[in-house]
N, C-alpha and C positions, 0 to 999 in steps of 0.2 A: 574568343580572343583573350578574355580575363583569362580561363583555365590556365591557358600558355602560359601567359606572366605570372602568374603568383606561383606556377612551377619552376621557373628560371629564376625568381626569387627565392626559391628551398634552394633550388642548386647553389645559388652562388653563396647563401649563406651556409651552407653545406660543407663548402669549398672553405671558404673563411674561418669554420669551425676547425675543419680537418689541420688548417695551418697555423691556427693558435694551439693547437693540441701537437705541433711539432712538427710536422711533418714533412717533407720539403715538398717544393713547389710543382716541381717535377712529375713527382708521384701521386699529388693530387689530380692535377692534370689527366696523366693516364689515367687516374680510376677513374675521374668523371667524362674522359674521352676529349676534351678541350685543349686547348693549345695552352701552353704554361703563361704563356703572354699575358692571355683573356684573363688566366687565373689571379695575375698579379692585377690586372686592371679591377678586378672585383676587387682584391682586397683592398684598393687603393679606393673605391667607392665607396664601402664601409668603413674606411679610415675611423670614424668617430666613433661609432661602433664602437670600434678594435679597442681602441685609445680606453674606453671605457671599460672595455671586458677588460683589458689586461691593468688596468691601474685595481679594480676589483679583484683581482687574482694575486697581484701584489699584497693589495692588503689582507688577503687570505691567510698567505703566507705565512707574511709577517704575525697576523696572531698566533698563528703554529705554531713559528717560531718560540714567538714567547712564551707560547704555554710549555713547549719544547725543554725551553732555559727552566722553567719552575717545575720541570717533572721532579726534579733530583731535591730539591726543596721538600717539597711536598711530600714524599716519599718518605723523606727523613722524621717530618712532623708526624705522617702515619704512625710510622714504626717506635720513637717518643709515644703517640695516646697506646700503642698496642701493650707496649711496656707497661705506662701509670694504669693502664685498667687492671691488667694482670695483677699488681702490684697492690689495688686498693680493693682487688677479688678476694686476693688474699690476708690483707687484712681484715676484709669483712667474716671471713671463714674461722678465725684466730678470735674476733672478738665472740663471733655465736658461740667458740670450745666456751670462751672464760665464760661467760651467760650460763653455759649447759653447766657447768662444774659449779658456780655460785648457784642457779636454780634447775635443777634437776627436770623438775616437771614442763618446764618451758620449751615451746614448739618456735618454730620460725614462722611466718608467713607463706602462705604457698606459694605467691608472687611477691612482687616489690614494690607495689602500688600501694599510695598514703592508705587507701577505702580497705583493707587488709590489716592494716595495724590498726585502724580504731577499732 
C-alpha cells in the first residue's frame, strides 16, 4: 500500500510542477489521464509548496533582472580596461625602443615576472 502512495505523490507533484511550468490545467489533466478537478484540488494541497516555489522563482528573476540592467554597465568598463591595456602595452613597447636606442646591448625579460628582472 506504501508503493501506491508515494506514487500518487510523484503524480500529484508531477501535476503541480507541469502547472508552475505554465501549463494549463487542462492539458495537465489529459496527460496524467485525471479529471482537471482533481488537478486543481492537488494544486490547492500544495498550496505552500506552490507559494514557496514561486516566491523563489520571483527572486530568481529578479536577480536576472538585475544582472540584466548591469550587463550594458559592465560591458562598457570591459571595453574602458580593453582600451587602458592596449594603451599601456604600448607605452611599454615605446619605453623598451628608447632603452634599446640609450643601451644597445640590453635584452627584455622573457616574462614579466619580478624573479626575471633580478
Amino acid at each position: 500500500m506504501r508503493r501506491k502512495s508515494n506514487h500518487l505523490e510523484s503524480i500529484k507533484k508531477e501535476a503541480v510542477s507541469l502547472l508552475l511550468d505554465g501549463y494549463r490545467t487542462e492539458s495537465v489533466a489529459r496527460k496524467l489521464e485525471v479529471n482537471p478537478v482533481t488537478v486543481r484540488r492537488w494544486l490547492k494541497q500544495y498550496e505552500d509548496e506552490v507559494d514557496l516555489i514561486m516566491a523563489q522563482r520571483r527572486s530568481k528573476e529578479e536577480r536576472m533582472q538585475e544582472a540584466a540592467e548591469q550587463l550594458p554597465v559592465l560591458k562598457e568598463k570591459y571595453q574602458k580596461a580593453i582600451k587602458l591595456l592596449g594603451e599601456k602595452e604600448l607605452e611599454i613597447e615605446i619605453l623598451r625602443e628608447l632603452v634599446k636606442k640609450k643601451h644597445p646591448d640590453w635584452k627584455p625579460p622573457l616574462s614579466g615576472s619580478k624573479k626575471d628582472m633580478l
